[in-house]
N, C-alpha and C positions, 0 to 999 in steps of 0.2 A: 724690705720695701723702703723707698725711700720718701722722706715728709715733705720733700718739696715738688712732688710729680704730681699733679693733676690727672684724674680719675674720668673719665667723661664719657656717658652712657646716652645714645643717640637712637630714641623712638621715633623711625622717620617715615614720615608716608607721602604721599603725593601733595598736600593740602597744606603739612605743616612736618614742625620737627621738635620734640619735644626734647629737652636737654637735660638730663640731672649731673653737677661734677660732686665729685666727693675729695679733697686734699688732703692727700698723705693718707694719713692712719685715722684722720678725726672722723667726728658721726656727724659735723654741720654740713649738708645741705643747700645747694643753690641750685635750683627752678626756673629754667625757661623756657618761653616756648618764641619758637621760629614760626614765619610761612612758608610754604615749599618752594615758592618761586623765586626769582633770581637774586632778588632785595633780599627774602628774606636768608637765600644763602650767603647772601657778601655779608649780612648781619653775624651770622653766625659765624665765617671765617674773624671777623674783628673781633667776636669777643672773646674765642679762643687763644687769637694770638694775644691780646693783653694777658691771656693765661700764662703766654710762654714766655713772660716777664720776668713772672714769679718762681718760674721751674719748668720741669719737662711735662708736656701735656699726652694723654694716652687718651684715644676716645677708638669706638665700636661702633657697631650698628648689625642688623643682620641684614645677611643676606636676601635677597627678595625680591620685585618687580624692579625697584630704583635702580636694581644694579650696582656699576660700580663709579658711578658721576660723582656723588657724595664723597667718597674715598679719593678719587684722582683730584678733585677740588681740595682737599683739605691738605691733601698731602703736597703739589704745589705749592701750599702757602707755609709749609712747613712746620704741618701740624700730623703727629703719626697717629693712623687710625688703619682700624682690624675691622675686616667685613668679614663676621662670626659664623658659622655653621649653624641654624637654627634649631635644627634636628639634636645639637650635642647640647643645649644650653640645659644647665638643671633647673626644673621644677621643684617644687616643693607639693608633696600629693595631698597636704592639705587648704594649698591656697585655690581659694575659689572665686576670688575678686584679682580681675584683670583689666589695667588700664595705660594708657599711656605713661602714665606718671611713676606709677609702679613698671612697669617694663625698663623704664628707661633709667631707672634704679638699680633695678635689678642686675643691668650690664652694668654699670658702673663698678658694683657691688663683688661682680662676679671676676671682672676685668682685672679687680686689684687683688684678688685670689690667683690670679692667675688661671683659671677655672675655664677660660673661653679656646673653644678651638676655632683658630682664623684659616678662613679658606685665601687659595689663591690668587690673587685677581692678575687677570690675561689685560694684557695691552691691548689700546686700543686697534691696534691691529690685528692681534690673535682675537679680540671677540670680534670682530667683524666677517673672520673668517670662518670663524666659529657658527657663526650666526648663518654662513651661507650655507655650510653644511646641515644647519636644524632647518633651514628652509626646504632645502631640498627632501629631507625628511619628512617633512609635513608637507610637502607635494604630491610625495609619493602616497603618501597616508590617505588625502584627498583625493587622488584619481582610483585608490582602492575603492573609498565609498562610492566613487562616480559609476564604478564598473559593478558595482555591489547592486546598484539602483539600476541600471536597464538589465543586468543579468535578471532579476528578483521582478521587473517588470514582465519579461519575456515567458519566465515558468509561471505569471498567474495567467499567460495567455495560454497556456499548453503548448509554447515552442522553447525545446530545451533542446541545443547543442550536443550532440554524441560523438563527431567524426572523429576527432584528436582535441590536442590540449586546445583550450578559448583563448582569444587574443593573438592565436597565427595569423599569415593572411587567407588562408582557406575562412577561420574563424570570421573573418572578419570580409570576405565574401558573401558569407551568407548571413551576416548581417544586411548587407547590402541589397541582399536579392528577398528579402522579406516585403510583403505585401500587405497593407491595412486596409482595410474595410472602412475603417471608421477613422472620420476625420480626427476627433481629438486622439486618439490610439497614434497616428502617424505623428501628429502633432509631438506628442509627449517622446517616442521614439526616437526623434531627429533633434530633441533637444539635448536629451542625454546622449544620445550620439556624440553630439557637436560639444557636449561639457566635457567627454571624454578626451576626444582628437585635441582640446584648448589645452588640458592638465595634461595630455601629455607630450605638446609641445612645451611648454613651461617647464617640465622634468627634463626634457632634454638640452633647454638651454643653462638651465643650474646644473647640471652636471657638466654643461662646456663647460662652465667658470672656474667649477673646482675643478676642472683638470687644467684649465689655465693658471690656477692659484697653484697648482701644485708643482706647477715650473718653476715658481720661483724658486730665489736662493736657499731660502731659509726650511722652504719645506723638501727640495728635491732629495736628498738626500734620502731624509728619514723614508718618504713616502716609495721611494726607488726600491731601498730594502728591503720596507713592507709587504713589496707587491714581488718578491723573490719567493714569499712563502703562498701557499695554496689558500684559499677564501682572501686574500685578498687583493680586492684592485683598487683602480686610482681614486674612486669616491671612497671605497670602505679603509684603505689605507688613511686617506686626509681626513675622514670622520674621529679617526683614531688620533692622530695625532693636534688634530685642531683639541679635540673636547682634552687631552692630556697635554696641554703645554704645561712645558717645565718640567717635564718625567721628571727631570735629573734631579727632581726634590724628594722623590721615594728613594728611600736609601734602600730597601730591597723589595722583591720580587712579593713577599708575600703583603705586606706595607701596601702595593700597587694594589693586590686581590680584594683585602680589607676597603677600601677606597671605593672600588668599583661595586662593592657591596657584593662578590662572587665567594666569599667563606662562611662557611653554614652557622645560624644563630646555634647559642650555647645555654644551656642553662644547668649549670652543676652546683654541686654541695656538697660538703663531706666526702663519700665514696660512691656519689649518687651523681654520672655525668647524663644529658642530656642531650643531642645537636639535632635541628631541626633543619629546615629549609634554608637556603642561603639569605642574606640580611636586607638587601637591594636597598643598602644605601649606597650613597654617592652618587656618580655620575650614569644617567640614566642610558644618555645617549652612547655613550663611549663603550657599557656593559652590552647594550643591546648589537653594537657592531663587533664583539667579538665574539657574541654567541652566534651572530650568522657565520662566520668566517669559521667558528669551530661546527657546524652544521658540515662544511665541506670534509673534514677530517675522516667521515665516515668512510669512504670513496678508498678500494683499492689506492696504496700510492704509485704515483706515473707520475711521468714528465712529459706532457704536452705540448705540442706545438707553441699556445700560446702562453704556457708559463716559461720555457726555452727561450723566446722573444724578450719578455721580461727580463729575465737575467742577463739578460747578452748586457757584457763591460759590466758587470759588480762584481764586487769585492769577491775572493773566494772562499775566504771565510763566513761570508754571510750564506752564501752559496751550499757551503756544507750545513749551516747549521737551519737551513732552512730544510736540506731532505733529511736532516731527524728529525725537526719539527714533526714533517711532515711524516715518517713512518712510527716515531713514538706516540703521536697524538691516535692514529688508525690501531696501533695495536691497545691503548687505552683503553679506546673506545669500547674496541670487538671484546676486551676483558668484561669490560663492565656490563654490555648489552647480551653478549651469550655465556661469559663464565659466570656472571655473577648476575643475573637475570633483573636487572635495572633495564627500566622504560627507557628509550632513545632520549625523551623530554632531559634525565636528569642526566643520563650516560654525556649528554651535550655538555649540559653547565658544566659540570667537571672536566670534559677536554676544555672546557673556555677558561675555566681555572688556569689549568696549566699552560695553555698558551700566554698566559697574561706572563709567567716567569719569563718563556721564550720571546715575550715584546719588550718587555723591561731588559733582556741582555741584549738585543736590538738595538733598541732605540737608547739606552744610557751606558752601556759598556763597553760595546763596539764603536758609540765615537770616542771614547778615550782612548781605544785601541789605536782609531783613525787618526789622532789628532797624534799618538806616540808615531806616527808612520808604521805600525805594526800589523795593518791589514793591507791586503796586495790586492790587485786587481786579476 
C-alpha cells in the first residue's frame, strides 16, 4: 500500500454524507459530515481535492437509492471512487452497534484492504435506457394487478370466464356485454375496466421506445443477434443487454452465471459437499429475462415464420449458433424433466444457466470475431 493514498469511506444518504479518511497505513482519523444537497456536495468535492495535494485519494460508497451522481460528480473533479456491492461488504457477527460514523469507517477500512467489491456504473445513457426497460417492467407488473382486481371482482359476483384464454377479444366482448344491477357494482366495473385499457396503453407505448432505442447504433447489433435465438425479442433482447452493459468485462461464461446469481449456493467441508438452490444475487432484472426466454426452450425446435424474419441479413455464424442454442437447450430440458424427473420450475433455471454461456459468446466473442472481419453475413 502506499503512505501517501488517501482512504475515504462515504456514508451517504439523502440528507447528508458522512466521511471518514484514513492516510496510508496510520490509525488517525478525520470526521466529517456533509449535507446532501448541492452546497453540501461542492463542499465535499473541495475537501477531497485538497486531499489530492497530499497524494492519491481512493473513496467508496455503496450502492443504493443515490445511485450513481455521487460517483460521476467526484470522479469529474478527479477524485477516484468505487460504488461497492452492499451485499459483498464484510460484517463482523459480533457487531451490534451500527451507525453512520461506523459505517463510513468501516469502507475506509475495508477499501484499504483491498476487501471491497465495486460494481459497474452504466453511463448516463446506459441507465437511462436501463431505466426504460425497468419501467416497462413495472407497467407490465401493474396492469397484472389491475387485471388481478376486476378478474377477483367478477368471481365474488359468480361470473367467471370459461370460453378460451381471458384478455382475447371474445374475452373482452363479454366483458363488455355484462350487466349490473347495482349502481356501485357498475361503478366499481368501469373503473377497473378503464385502469386496465390506461396500463395497457402505457405498456404499449414503452415498448414503442425500447424498440426505438433498440435502433440505435449502439444497441442494433447486439439486440439483432439476440433476437436470431428463440425467447427472444426486441424488449426481452434490450432488457438483456441494457441491465448487462459492458458484458465484455466478464471474462467468462461462468463469471456472467455467478453475477446473475443462476449457480447453486454451496456449502462444503472436508468431504462433506452440499449445493442448494441457486444464489439470486446480482442482477434481478437481467436473471428474470433469461429465465423467460429459457421457458421458450421447452418447445419442439422449428423455424418459424417469425423467427426466419428475424434472421433475414445476420451473420451466419450467429445463425448457426443460434439453432444449437436452440436444439441443445430442448434436449437439456427434456433430460432433466423426463430422464431425470426434475420439476419444469428447476428444469427452467438450469436451461437459463446455460444459455447465459450462449449470451456471453454472443454478445462478447462474436464482436471480436465481427470486429477481426471473421463473421460473414
Amino acid at each position: 500500500m502506499d503512505d501517501a493514498t488517501t482512504y475515504v469511506g462515504l456514508d451517504a444518504h439523502q440528507d447528508h454524507i458522512a466521511v471518514a479518511m484514513l492516510r496510508g497505513q496510520g490509525r488517525e482519523w478525520t470526521e466529517l459530515r456533509f449535507g446532501g444537497d448541492r452546497r453540501g456536495l461542492e463542499k465535499l468535492v473541495r475537501c477531497l481535492s485538497e486531499e489530492t495535494v497530499k497524494g492519491a485519494v481512493v473513496s467508496a460508497y455503496e450502492a443504493g437509492p443515490l445511485g450513481y451522481a455521487l460517483q460521476r460528480r467526484l470522479e469529474s473533479a478527479g477524485i477516484c471512487c468505487q460504488v461497492v456491492a452492499p451485499s459483498l461488504i464484510a460484517v463482523k457477527p459480533g457487531d451490534r452497534i451500527k451507525t453512520d460514523r461506523r459505517d463510513a469507517r468501516k469502507l475506509a477500512l475495508q477499501l484499504r484492504a483491498g476487501l471491497l467489491t465495486a460494481v459497474c456504473p452504466p453511463s448516463e445513457g446506459e441507465e437511462a435506457v436501463r431505466d426504460l426497460c425497468r419501467c416497462r417492467e413495472a407497467a407490465r407488473e401493474d396492469l397484472t394487478r389491475a387485471r388481478h382486481r376486476l378478474s377477483k371482482m367478477l368471481l365474488r359476483r359468480g361470473r367467471v370466464y370459461r370460453d378460451s384464454k381471458p384478455w382475447t377479444l371474445k374475452h373482452r366482448r363479454w366483458l363488455r356485454s355484462q350487466v349490473w344491477e347495482h349502481p356501485a357494482d357498475r361503478t366499481v366495473f368501469e373503473e377497473y375496466l378503464l385502469a386496465i385499457e390506461q396500463l395497457e396503453d402505457r405498456h404499449r407505448a414503452l415498448e414503442t421506445a425500447i424498440e426505438e432505442q433498440a435502433r440505435q447504433e449502439i444497441y442494433r447489433e447486439p439486440v439483432s443477434w439476440l433476437r436470431c435465438m428463440r425467447g427472444f425479442d426486441t424488449v426481452n433482447a434490450m432488457t438483456v443487454v441494457a441491465e448487462l452493459h459492458g458484458i465484455a468485462r466478464f471474462s467468462s461464461p461462468r463469471q456472467l452465471m455467478a453475477y446473475l446469481g443462476l449457480v447453486p449456493t454451496e456449502s462444503s467441508s472436508g468431504h462433506s459437499r452440499r449445493q442448494g438452490g441457486i444464489t439470486k444475487t446480482g442482477n434481478r432484472h437481467a436473471r428474470t429475462a433469461l429465465i423467460n426466454a429459457a421457458w421458450h426452450q421447452r418447445h419442439t425446435p422449428r423455424l418459424g415464420a417469425t423467427l426466419r424474419a428475424r434472421r433475414r441479413g445476420q451473420p451466419a455464424a450467429v445463425i448457426a449458433l443460434a439453432d444449437r442454442a436452440q436444439r441443445r437447450l430442448n434436449r437439456r430440458f427434456l433430460h432433466l424433466v423426463l430422464r431425470r424427473g426434475k420439476p419444469p420450475q428447476k428444469a427452467v433455471v438450469a436451461v437459463a444457466r446455460e444459455l447465459v454461456g450462449l449470451v456471453w459468446t454472443l454478445l462478447v466473442l462474436y464482436p471480436r470475431l465481427a470486429a477481426a472481419g471473421e463473421l460473414t453475413t
